[in-house]
N, CA, C and O atoms as a MOPAC input file, in Angstrom:
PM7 MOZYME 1SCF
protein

 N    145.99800 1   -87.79700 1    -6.65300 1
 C    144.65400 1   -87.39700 1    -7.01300 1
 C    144.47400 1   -85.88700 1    -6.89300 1
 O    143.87100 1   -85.44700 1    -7.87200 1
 N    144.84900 1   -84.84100 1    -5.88800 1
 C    145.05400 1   -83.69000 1    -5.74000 1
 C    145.54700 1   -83.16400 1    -6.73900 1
 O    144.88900 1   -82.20400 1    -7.13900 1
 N    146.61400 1   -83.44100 1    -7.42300 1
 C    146.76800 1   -82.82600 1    -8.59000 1
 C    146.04300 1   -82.76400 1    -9.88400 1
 O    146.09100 1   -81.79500 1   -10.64200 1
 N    145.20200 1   -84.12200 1   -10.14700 1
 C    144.34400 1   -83.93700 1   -10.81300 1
 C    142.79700 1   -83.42700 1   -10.40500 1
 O    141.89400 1   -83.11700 1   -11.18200 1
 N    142.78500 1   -83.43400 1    -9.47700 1
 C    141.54900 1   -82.37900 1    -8.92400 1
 C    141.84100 1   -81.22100 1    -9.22400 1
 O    140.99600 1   -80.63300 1    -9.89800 1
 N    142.95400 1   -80.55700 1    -8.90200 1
 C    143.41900 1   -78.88400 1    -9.71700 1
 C    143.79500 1   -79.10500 1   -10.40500 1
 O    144.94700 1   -78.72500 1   -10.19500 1
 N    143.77700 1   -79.63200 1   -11.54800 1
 C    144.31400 1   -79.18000 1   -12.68400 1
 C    142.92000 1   -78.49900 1   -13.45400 1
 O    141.72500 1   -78.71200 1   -13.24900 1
 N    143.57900 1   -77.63500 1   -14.37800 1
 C    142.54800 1   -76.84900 1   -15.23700 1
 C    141.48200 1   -78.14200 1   -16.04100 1
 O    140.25700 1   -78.11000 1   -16.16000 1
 N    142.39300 1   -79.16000 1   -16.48100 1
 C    141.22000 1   -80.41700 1   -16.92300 1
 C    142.17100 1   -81.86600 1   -16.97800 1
 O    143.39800 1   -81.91600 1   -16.89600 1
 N    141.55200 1   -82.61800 1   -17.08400 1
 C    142.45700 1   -84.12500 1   -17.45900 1
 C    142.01100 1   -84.81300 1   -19.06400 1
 O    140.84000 1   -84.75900 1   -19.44000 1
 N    142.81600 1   -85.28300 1   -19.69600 1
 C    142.90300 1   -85.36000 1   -21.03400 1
 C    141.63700 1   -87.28700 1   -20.90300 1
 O    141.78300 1   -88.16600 1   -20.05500 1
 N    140.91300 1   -87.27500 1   -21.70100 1
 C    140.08000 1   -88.52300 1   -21.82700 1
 C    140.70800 1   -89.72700 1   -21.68100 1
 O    140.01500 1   -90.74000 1   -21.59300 1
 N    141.97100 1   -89.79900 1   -21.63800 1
 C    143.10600 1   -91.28200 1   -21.60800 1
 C    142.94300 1   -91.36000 1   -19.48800 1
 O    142.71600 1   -92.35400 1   -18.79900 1
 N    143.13400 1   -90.16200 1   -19.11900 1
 C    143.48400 1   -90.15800 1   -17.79300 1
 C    141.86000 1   -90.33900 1   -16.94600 1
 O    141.69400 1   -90.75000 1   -15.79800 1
 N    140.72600 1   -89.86100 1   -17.99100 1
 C    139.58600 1   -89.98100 1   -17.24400 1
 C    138.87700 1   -91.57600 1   -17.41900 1
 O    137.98000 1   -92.10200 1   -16.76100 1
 N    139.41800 1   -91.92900 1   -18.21100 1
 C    139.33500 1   -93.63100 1   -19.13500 1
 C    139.88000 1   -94.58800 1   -18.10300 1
 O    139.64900 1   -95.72300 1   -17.68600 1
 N    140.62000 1   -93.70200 1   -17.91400 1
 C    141.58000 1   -95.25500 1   -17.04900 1
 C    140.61100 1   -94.88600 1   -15.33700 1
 O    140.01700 1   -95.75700 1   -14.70200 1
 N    140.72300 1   -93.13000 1   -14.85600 1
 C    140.02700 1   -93.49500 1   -13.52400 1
 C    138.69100 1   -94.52400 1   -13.38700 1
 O    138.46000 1   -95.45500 1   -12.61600 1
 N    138.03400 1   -94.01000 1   -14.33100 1
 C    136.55500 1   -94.80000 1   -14.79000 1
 C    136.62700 1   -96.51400 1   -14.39500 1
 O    135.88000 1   -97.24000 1   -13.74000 1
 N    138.07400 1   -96.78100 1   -15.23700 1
 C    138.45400 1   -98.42400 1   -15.62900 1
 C    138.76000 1   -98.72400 1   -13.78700 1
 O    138.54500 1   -99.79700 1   -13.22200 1
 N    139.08100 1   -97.97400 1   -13.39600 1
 C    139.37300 1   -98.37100 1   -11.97700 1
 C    138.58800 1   -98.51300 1   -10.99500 1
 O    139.11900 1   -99.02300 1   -10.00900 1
 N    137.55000 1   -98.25800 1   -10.90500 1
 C    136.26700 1   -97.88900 1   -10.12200 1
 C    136.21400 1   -98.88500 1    -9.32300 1
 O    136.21800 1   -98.85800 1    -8.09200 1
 N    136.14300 1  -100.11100 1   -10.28600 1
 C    135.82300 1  -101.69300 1    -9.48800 1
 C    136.94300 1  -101.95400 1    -8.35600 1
 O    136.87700 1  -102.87400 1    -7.54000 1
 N    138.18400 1  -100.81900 1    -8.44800 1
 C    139.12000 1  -102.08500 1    -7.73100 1
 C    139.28100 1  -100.97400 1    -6.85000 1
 O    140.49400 1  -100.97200 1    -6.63900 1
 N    138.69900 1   -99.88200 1    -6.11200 1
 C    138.58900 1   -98.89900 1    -5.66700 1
 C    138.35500 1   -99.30900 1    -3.76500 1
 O    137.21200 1   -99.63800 1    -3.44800 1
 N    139.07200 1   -99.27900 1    -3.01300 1
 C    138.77000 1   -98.70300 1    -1.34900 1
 C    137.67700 1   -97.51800 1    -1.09200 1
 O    138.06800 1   -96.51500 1    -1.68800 1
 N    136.83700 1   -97.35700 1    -0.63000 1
 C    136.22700 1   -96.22100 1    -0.11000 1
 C    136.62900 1   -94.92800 1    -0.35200 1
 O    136.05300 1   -94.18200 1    -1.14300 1
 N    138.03900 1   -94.50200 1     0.59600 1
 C    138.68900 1   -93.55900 1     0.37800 1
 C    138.90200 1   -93.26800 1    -0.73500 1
 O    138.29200 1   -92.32200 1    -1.23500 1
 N    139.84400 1   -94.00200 1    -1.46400 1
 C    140.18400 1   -93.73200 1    -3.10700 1
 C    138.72000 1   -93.44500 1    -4.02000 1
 O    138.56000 1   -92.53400 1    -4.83200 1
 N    137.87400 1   -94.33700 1    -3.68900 1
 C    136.80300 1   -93.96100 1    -4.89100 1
 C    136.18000 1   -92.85300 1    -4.18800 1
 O    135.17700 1   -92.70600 1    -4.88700 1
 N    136.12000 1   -92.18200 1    -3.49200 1
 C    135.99700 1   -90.51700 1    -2.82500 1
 C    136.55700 1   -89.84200 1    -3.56600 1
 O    135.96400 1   -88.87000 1    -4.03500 1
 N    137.87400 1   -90.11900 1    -3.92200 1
 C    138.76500 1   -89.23700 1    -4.28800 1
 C    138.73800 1   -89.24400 1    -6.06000 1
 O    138.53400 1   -88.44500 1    -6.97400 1
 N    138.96500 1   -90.20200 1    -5.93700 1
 C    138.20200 1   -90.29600 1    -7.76900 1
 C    136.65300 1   -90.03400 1    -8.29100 1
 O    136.40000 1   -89.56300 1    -9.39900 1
 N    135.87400 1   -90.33200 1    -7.52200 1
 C    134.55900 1   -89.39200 1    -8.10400 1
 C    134.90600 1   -88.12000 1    -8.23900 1
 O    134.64800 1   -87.48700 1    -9.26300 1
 N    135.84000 1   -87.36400 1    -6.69800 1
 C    135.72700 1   -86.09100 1    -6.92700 1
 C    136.77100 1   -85.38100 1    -8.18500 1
 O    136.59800 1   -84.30300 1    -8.75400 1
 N    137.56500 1   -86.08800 1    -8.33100 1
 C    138.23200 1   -85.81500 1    -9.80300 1
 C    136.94700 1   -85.41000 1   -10.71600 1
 O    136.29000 1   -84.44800 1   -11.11400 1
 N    137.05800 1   -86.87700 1   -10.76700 1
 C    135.37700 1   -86.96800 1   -12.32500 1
 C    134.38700 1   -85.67300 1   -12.01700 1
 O    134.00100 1   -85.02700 1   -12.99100 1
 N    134.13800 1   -85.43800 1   -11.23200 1
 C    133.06600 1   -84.98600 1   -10.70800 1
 C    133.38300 1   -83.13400 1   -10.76400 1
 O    132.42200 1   -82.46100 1   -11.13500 1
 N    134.40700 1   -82.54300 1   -10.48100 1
 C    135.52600 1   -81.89200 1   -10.74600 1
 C    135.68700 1   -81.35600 1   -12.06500 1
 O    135.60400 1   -80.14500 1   -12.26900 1
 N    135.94700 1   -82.31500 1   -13.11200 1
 C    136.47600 1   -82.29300 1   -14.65200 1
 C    135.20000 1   -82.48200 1   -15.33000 1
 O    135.18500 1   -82.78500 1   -16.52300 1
 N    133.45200 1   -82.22800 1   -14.23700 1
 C    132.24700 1   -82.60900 1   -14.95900 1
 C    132.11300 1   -83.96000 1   -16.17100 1
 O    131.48300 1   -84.07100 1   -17.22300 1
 N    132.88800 1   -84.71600 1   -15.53800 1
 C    132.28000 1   -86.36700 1   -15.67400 1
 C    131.39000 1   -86.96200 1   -16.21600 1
 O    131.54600 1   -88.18200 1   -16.26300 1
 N    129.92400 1   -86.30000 1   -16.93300 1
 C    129.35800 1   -86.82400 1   -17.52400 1
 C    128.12000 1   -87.17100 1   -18.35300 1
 O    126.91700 1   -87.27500 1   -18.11500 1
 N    129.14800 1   -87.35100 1   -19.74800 1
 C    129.14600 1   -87.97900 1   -20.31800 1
 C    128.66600 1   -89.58900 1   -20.70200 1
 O    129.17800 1   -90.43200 1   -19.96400 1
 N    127.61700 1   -90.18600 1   -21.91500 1
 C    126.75500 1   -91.71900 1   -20.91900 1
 C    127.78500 1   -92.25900 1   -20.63900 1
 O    127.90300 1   -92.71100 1   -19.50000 1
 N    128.93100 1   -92.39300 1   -21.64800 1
 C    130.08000 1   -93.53800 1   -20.96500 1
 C    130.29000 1   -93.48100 1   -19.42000 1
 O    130.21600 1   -94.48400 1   -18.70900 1
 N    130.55100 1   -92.26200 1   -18.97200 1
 C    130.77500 1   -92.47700 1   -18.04500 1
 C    129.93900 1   -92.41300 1   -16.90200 1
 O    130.35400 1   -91.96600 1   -15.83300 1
 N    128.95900 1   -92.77000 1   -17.04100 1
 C    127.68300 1   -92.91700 1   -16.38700 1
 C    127.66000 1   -94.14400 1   -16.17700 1
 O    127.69600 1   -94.61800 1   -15.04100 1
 N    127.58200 1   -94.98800 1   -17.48000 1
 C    127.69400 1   -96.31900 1   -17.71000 1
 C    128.62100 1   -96.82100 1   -16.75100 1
 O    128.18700 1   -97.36500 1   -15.73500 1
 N    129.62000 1   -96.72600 1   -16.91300 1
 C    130.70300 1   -96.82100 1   -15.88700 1
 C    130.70400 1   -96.48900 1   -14.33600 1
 O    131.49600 1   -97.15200 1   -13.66700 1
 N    130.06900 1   -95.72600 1   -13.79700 1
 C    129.84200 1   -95.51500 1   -12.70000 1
 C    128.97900 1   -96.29200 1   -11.59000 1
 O    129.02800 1   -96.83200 1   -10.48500 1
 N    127.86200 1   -95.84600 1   -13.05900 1
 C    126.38100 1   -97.07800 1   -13.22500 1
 C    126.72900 1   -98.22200 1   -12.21900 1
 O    126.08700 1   -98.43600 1   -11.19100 1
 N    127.58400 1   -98.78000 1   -12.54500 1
 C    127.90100 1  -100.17800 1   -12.24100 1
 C    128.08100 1  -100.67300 1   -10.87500 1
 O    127.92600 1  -101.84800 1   -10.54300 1
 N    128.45400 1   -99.60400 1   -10.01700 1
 C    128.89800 1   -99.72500 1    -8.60500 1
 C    127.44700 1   -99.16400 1    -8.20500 1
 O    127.42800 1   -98.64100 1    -7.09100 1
 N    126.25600 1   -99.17300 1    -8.88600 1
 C    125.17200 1   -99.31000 1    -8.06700 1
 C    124.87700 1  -100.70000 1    -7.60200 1
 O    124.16200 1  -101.01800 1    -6.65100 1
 N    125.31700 1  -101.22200 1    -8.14800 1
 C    125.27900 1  -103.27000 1    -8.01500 1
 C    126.14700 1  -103.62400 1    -6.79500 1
 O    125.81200 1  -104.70700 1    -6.31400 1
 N    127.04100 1  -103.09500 1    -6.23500 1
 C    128.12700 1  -102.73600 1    -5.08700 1
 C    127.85100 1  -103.35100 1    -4.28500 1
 O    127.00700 1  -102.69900 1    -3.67000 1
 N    128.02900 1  -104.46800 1    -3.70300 1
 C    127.72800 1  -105.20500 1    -2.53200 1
 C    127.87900 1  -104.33000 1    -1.49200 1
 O    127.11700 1  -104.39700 1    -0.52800 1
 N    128.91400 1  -103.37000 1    -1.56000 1
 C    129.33100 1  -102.59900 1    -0.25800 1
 C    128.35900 1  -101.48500 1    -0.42600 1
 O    128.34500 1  -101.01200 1    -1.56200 1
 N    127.50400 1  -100.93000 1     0.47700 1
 C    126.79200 1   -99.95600 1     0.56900 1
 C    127.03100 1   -99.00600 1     0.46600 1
 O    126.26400 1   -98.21700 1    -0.08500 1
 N    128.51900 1   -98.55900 1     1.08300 1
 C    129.09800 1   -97.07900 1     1.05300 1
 C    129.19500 1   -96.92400 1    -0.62600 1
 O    128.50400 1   -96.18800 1    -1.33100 1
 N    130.16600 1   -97.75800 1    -1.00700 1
 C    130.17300 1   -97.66400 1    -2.49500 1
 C    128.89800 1   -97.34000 1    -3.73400 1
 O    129.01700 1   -96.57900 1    -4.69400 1
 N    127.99100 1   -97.96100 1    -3.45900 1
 C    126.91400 1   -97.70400 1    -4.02700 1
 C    126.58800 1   -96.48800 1    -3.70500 1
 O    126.50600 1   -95.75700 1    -4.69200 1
 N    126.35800 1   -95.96000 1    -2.65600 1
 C    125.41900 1   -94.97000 1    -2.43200 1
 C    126.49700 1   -93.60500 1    -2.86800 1
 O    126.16200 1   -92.47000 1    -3.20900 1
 N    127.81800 1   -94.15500 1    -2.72300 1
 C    128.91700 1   -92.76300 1    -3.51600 1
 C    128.31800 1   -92.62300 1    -5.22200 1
 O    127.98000 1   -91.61000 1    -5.83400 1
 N    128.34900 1   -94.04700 1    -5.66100 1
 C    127.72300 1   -93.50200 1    -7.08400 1
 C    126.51100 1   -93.04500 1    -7.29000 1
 O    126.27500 1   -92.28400 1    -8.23000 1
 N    125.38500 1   -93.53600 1    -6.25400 1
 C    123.97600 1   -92.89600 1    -6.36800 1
 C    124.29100 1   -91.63000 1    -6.18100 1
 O    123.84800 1   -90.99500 1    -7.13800 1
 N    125.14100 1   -90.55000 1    -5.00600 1
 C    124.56900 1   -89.61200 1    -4.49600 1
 C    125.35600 1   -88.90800 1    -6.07100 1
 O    125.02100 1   -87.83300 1    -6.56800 1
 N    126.52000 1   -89.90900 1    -6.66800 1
 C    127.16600 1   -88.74400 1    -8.14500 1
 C    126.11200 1   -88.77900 1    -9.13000 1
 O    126.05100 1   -87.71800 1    -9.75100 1
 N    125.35500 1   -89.54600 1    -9.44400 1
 C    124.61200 1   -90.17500 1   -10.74300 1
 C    123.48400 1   -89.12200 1   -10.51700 1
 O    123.25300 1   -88.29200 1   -11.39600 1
 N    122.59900 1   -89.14900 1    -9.05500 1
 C    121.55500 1   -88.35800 1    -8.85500 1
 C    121.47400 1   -87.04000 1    -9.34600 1
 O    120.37000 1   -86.53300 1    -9.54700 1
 N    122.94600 1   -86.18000 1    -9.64900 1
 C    123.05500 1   -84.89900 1    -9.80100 1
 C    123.18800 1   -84.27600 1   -11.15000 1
 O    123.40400 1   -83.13600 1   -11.56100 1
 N    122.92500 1   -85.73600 1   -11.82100 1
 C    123.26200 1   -85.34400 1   -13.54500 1
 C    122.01900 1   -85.24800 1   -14.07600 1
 O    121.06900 1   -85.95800 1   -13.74700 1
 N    121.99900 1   -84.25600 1   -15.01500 1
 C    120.48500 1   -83.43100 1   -15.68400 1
 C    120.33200 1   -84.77200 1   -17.07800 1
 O    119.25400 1   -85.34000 1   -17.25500 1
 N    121.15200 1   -84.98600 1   -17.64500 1
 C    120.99100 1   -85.63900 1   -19.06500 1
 C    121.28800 1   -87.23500 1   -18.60100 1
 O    122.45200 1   -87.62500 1   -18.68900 1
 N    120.29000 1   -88.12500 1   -18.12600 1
 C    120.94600 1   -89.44100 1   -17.51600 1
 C    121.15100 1   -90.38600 1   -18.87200 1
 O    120.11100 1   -90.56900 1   -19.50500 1
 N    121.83300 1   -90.74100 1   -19.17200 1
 C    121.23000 1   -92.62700 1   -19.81000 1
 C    120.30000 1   -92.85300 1   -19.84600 1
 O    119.55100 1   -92.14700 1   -19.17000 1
 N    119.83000 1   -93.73300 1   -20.47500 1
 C    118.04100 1   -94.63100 1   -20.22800 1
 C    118.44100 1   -95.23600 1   -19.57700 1
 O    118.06300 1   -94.95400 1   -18.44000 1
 N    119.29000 1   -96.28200 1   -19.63000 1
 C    119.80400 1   -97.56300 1   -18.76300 1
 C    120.16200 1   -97.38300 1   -17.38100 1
 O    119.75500 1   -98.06900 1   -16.44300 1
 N    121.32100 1   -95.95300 1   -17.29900 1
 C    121.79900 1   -95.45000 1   -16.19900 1
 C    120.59200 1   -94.70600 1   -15.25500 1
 O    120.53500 1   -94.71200 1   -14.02500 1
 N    119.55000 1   -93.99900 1   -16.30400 1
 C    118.51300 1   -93.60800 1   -15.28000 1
 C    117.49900 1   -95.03800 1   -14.64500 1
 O    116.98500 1   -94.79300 1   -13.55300 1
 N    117.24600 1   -96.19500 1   -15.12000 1
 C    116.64100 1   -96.93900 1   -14.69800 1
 C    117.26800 1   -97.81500 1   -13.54700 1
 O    116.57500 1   -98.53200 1   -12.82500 1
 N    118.86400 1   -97.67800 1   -13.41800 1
 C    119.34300 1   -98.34000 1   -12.15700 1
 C    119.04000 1   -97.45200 1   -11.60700 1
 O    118.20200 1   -97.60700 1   -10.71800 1
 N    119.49500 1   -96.30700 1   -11.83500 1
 C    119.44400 1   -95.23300 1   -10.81000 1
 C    117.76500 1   -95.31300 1    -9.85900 1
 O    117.60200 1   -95.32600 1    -8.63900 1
 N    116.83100 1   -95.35100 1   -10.84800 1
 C    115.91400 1   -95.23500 1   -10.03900 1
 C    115.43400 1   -96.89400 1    -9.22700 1
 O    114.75800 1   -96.92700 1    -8.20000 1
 N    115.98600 1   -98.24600 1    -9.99600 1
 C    115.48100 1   -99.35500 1    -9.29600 1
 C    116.67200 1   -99.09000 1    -7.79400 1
 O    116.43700 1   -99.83700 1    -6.84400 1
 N    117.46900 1   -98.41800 1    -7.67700 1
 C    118.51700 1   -98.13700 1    -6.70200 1
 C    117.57900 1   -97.36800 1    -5.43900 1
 O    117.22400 1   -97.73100 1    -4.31800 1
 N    117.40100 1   -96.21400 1    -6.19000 1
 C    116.42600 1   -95.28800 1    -5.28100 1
 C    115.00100 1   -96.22100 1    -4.59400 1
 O    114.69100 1   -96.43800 1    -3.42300 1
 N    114.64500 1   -96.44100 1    -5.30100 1
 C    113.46700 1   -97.61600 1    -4.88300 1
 C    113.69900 1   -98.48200 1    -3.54600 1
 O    113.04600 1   -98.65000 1    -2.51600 1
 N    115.08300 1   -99.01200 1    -4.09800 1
 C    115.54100 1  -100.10800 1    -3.10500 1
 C    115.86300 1   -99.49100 1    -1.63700 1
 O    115.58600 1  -100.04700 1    -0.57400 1
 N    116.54000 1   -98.15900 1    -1.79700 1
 C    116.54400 1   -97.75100 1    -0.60000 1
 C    115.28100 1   -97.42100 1     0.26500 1
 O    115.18600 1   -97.78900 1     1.43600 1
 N    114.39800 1   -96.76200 1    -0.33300 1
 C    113.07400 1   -96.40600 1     0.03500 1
 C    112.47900 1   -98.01900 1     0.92500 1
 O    112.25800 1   -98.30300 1     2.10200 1
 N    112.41300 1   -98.63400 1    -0.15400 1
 C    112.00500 1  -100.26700 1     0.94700 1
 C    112.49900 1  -100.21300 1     2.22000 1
 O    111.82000 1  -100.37400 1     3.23400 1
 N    113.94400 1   -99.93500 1     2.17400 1
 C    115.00100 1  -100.63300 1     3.76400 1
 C    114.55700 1   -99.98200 1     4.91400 1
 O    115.05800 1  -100.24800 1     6.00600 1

């Protein structure tokens, strides 16, 4: 992952597949792969969409790694901004 964190950029095949991986991701690793994405400025709706998804995350840490990435993007999705905010909501309740 270090190497693709420095590299000058990663070609859309290599950011396709981190994306595709998200779901099968440990803590650590999906740390390390947001910060790629995140790194190579990530996004794009696809990959919002894609991220999107681990707001549903049974595991909390996980979710809240994609809330705190999703929160920082100026141009959201419609779809991606409406988890985003039924997400934000949900925390506010707890």
């Amino acid at each position: 992952m270090e190497k693709f964190y420095r590299a000058p950029s990663i070609t859309n095949e290599i950011k396709f597949f981190l994306l595709n991986e998200l779901p099968c991701l440990n803590g650590e690793q999906l740390v390390k792969v947001l910060g790629v994405l995140k790194n190579h400025q990530a996004t794009d709706f696809e990959s919002q969409q894609k991220i999107g998804t681990l707001l549903k995350s049974t595991n909390p840490f996980i979710s809240n790694k994609a809330f705190e990435y999703l929160k920082n993007i100026e141009k959201l999705d419609h779809k991606v901004e409406e988890e985003l905010n039924l997400y934000s909501r949900t925390l506010l309740s707890n």
